[in-house]
Wavefront OBJ file of the C-alpha trace (Angstrom):
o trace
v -22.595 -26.544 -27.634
v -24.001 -23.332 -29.073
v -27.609 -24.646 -29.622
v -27.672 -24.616 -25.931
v -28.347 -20.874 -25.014
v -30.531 -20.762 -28.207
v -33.053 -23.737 -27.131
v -32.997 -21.611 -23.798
v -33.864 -18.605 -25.517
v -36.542 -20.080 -27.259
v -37.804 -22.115 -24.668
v -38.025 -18.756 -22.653
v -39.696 -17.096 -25.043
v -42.355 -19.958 -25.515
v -43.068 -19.844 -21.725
v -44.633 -16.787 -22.441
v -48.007 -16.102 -21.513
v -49.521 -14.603 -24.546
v -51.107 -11.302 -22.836
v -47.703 -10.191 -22.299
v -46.413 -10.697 -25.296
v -50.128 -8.665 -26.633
v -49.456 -6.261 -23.857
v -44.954 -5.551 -25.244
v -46.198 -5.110 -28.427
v -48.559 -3.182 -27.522
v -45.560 -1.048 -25.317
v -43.578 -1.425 -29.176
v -46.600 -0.268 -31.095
v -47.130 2.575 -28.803
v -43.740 4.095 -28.784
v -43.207 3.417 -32.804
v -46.913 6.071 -32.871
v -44.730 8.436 -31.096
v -41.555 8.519 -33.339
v -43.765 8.098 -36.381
v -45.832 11.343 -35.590
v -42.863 13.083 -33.985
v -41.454 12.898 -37.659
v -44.511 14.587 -39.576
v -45.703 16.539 -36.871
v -44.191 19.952 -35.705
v -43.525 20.129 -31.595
v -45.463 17.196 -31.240
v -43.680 16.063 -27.883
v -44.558 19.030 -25.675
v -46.150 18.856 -21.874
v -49.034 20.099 -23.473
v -49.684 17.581 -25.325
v -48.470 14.914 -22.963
v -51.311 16.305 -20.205
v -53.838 16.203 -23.114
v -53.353 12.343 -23.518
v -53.397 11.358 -19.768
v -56.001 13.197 -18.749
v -58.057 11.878 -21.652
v -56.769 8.161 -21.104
v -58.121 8.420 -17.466
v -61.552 7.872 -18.937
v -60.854 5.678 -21.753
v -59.226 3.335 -19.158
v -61.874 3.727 -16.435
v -64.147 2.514 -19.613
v -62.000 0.045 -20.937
v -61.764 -1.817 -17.453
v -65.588 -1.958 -17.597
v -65.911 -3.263 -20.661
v -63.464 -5.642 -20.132
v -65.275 -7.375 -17.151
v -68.466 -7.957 -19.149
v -66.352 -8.767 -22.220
v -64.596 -11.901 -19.976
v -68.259 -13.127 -19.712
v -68.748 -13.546 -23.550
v -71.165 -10.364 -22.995
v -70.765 -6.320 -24.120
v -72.061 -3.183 -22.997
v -72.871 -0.720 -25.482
v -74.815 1.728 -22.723
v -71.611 2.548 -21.273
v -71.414 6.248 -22.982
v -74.837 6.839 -21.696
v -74.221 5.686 -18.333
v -71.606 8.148 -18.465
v -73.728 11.164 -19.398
v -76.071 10.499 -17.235
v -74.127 10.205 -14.001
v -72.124 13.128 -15.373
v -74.868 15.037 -15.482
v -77.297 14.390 -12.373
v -74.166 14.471 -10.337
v -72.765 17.886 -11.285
v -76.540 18.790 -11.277
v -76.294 17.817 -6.933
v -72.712 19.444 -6.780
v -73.832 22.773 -8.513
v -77.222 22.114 -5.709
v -75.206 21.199 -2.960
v -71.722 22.847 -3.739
v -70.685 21.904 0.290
v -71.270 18.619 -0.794
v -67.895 16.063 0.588
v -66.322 15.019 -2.071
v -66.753 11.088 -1.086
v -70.525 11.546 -1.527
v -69.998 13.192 -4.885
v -67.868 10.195 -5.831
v -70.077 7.668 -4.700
v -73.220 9.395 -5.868
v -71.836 9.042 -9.554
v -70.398 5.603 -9.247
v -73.996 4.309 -7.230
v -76.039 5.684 -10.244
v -73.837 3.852 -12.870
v -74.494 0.643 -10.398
v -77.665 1.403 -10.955
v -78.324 1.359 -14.679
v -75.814 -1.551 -14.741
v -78.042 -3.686 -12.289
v -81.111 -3.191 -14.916
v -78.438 -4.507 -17.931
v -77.405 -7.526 -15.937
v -80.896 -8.695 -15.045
v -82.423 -7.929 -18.198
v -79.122 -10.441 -19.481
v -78.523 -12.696 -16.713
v -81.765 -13.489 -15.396
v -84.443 -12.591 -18.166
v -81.779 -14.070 -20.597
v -81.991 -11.431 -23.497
v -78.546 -11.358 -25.339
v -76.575 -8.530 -24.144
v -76.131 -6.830 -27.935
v -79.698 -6.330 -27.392
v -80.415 -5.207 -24.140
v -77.658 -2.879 -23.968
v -78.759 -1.200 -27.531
v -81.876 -0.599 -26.124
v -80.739 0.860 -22.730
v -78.512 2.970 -24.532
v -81.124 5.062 -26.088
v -83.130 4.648 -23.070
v -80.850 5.958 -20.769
v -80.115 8.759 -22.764
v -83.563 9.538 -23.753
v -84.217 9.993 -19.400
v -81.563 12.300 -19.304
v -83.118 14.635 -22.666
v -86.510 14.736 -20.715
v -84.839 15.441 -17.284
v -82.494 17.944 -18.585
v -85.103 19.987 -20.278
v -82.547 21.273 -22.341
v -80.248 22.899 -19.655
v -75.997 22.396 -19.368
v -74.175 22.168 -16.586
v -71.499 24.433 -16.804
v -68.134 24.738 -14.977
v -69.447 27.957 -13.319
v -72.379 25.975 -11.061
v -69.294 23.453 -9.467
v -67.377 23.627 -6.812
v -63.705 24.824 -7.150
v -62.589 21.229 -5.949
v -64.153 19.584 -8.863
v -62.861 22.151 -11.563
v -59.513 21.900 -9.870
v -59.398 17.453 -9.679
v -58.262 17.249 -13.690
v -55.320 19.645 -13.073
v -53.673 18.824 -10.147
v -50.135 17.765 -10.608
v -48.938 14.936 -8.599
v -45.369 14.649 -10.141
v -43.523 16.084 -12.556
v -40.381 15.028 -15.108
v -38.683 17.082 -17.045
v -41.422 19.778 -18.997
v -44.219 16.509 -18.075
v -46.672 16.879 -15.740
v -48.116 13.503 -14.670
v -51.739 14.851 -13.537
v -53.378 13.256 -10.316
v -56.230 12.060 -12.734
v -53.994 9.628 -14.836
v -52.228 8.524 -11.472
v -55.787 7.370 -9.927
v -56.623 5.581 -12.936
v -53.487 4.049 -13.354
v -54.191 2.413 -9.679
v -57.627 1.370 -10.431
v -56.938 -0.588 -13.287
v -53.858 -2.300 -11.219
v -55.998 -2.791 -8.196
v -58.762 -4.643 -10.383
v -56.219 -6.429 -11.997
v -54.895 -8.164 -9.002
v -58.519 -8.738 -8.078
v -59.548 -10.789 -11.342
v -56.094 -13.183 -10.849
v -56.239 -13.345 -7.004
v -60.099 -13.136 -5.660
v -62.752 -15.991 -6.572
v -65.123 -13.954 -8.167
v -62.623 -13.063 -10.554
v -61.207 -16.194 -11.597
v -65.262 -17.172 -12.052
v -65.411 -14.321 -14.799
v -62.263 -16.311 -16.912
v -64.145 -19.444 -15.840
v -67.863 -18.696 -17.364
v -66.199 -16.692 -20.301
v -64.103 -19.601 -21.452
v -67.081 -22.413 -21.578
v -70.261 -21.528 -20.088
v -71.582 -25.007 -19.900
v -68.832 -26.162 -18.404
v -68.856 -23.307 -15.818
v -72.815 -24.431 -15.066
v -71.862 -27.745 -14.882
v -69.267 -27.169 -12.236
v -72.196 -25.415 -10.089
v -70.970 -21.528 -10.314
v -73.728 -19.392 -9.902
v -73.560 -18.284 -13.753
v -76.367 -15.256 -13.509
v -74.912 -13.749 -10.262
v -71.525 -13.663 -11.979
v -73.260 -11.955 -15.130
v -75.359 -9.441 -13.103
v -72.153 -8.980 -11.228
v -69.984 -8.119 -14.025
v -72.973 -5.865 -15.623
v -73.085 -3.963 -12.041
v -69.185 -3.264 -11.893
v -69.521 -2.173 -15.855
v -71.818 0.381 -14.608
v -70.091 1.025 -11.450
v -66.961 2.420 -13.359
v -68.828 4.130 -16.185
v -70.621 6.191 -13.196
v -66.787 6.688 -11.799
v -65.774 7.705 -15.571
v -68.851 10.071 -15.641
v -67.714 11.657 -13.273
v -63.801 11.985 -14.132
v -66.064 13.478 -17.389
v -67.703 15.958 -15.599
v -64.249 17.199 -13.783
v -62.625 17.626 -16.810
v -65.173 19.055 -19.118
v -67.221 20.973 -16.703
v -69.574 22.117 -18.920
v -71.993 18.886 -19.450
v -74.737 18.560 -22.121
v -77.678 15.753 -22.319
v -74.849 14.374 -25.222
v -71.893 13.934 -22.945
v -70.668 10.304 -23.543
v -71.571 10.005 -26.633
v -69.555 7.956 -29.023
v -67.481 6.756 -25.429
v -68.561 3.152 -26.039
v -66.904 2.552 -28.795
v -63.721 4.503 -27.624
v -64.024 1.534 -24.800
v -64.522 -1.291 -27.212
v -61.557 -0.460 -29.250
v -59.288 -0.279 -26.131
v -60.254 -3.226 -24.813
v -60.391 -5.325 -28.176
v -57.035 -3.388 -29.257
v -55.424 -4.412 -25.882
v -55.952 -8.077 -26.123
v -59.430 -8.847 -24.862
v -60.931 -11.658 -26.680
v -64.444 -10.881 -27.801
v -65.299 -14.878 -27.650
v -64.708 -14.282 -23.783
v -62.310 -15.577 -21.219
v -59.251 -13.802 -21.967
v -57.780 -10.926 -21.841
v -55.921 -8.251 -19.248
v -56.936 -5.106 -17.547
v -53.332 -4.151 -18.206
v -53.894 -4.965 -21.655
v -57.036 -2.828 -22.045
v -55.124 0.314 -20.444
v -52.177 -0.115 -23.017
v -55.128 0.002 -25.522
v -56.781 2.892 -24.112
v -53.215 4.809 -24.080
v -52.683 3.291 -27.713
v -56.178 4.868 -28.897
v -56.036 8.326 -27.464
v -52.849 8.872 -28.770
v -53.505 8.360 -31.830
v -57.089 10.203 -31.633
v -54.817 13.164 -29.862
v -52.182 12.772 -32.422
v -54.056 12.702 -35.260
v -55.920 16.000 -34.145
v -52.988 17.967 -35.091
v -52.372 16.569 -37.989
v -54.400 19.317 -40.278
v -54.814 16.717 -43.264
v -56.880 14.155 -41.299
v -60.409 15.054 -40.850
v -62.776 13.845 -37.649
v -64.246 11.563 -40.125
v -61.060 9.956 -40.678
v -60.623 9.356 -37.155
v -63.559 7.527 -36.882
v -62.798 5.469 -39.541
v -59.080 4.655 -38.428
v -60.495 3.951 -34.811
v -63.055 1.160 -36.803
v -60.521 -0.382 -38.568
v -58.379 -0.427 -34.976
v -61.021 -3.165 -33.626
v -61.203 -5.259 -36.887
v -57.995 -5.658 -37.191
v -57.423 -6.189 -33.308
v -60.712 -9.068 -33.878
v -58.954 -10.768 -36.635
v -55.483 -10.892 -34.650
v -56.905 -12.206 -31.590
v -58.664 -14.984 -33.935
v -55.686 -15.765 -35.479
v -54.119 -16.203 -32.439
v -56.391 -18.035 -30.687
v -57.061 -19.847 -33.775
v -52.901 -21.039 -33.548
v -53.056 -21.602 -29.515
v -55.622 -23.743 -29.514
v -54.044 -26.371 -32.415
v -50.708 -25.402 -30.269
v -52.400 -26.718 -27.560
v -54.190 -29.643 -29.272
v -50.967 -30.915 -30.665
v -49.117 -30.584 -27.525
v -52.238 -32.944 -25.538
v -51.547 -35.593 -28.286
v -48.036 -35.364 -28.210
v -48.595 -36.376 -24.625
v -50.494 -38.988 -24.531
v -48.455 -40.489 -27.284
v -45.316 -40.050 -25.091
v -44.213 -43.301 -22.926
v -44.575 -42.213 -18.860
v -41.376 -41.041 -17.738
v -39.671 -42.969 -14.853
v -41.679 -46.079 -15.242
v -40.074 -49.418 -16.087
v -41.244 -50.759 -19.601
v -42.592 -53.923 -17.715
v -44.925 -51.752 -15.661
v -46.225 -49.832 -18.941
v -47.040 -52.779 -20.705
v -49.171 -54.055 -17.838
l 1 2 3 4 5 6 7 8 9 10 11 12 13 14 15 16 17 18 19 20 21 22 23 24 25 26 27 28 29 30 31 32 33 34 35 36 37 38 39 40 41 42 43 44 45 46 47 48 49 50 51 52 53 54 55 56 57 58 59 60 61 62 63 64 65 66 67 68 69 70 71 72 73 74 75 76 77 78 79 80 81 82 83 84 85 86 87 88 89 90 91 92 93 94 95 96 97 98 99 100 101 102 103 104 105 106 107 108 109 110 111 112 113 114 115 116 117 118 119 120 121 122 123 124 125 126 127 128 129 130 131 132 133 134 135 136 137 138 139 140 141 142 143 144 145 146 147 148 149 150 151 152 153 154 155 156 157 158 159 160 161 162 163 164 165 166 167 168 169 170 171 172 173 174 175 176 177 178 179 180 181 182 183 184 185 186 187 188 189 190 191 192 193 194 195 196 197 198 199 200 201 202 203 204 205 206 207 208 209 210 211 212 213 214 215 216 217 218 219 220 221 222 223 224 225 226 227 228 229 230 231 232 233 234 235 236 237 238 239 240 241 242 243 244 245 246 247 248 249 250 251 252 253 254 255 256 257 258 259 260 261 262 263 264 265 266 267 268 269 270 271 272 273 274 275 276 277 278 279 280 281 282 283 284 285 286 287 288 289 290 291 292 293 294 295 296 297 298 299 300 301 302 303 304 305 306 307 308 309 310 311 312 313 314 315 316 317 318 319 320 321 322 323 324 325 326 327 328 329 330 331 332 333 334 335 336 337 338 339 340 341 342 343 344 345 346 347 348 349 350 351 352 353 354 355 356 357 358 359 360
């Protein structure tokens, strides 16, 4: 009688989707960090330093989800850290122009130039059929090349923008206990959600999964395979222009090198959080828990005096092999999981039907 509740709990456990299991150990790992640095680390959980990790996740998660939808395709975006200077920059260039300028505009002025660079990535991969590695290596020094001859050398400082924009990264929407939860973090937080339910509920989303998992097979079916790519490229770009600007409220001061260094930041969080680099899987969700995981640890191991930035760099490399060479392994044990369980099948007699009726 007692093996019962235990082939229940097992069964449960196996009716798992594997995301969430990637995305509660990723909840584990994350809250393990915290004790761990808690231990060697003097007033480690303050306000202050809780603030200093939302308001930086906001933009690792903006970038994550954008590297994410082009990483579904079997694709990657390495000009996302340029896109983001560059929309950082020509938009607090308009603002500091314009400073009566609505805030909507502003908004949509960053995320339409991102749009913009990503529509020259996704034709340049989906139509002219160069491999994305490629295309977006080039446009990444292109991009920020433009923005070294159109800056001439000039910053954007905090002083030229209008108090609204200054003001965005520290309004407090909530607070608990010493913790303020900034406005920011919130709006991220909702985006990420929002685009979530869009990949599992809306058609063009479920065509992502679809082309990411077998391409041939997604031709074959008749889904219009380049749309989807220069579609995924565009919203890539679209939410790096969005993060470029999040970049520009929080920094205020914004040099031709802002974003520099973001795309692998984005990478990481996405690869860390359970997005399969072979395409087709992965969460949104998951990519946020990654972004929180990474810029804790980045934040974390700031204070830790015997850590140097080089070593942060280094830990943050090693982050995405060994996220690669889990997700391998696991997708490696699904898929003979899954072979085994399609033989086991068709070995197994159809259930309900008379022996008679089988053997005709």
């Amino acid at each position: 009688m007692s093996a019962g509740p235990a082939l229940h709990r097992q069964s449960s456990w196996a009716t798992i989707r594997p995301e969430r299991l990637r995305e509660l150990s990723l909840l584990l790992i994350i809250v393990l960090a915290g004790l761990f640095f808690s231990l060697i680390v003097d007033n480690y959980l303050t306000g202050n330093f809780f603030v200093r990790v939302s308001t930086s996740v906001a933009i690792t998660a903006i970038l994550a989800a954008a590297q994410t939808i082009v990483l579904l395709t079997r694709n990657v975006d390495l000009s996302v850290g340029s896109i983001v200077g560059v929309s950082a920059y020509v938009t607090g260039e308009v603002l500091g122009d314009h400073q009566g300028l609505p805030a909507v505009l502003a908004v949509g002025l960053a995320i339409g130039i991102g749009c913009s660079l990503g529509l020259i990535n996704g034709v340049l991969v989906g139509i002219a059929g160069v491999p994305a590695i490629i295309t977006t290596l080039g446009t990444l020094a292109i991009y920020r090349t433009l923005l070294i001859r159109h800056a001439e050398a000039k910053t954007i400082t905090s002083s030229s923008l209008p108090d609204w924009v200054v003001e965005f990264p520290r309004r407090t929407l909530f607070s608990i206990g010493d913790f303020d939860v900034r406005l920011v973090f919130v709006v991220a937080v909702v985006i990420v959600l929002v685009l979530q339910w869009m990949l599992q509920s809306l058609r063009w989303g479920r065509w992502l999964y679809a082309l990411g998992s077998n391409p041939q097979a997604a031709v074959q079916a008749g889904l219009p395979t380049r749309a989807i790519t220069v579609g995924a490229f565009v919203a890539c770009g679209g939410l790096s222009g969005l993060a470029g600007f999040l970049f520009l409220a929080r920094f205020g001061n914004v040099t031709v090198s802002a974003g520099s260094g973001l795309e692998l930041s984005a990478i990481a969080a996405a690869v860390v959080g359970g997005v399969s680099i072979a395409g087709g899987a992965g969460t949104l969700v998951g990519a946020l828990l990654g972004a929180v995981l990474i810029d804790t640890l980045d934040q974390s191991l700031l204070r830790v005096e015997q850590v140097s930035e080089f070593w942060r760099d280094g830990i943050l490399g090693a982050l995405i092999l060994i996220a690669v060479a889990i997700d391998f392994a696991i997708g490696r044990r699904l898929r003979r999981r899954s072979s085994a369980r399609a033989a086991q099948a068709r070995r197994r007699p159809s259930a309900g039907v008379p022996p008679a009726a089988r053997a005709d």
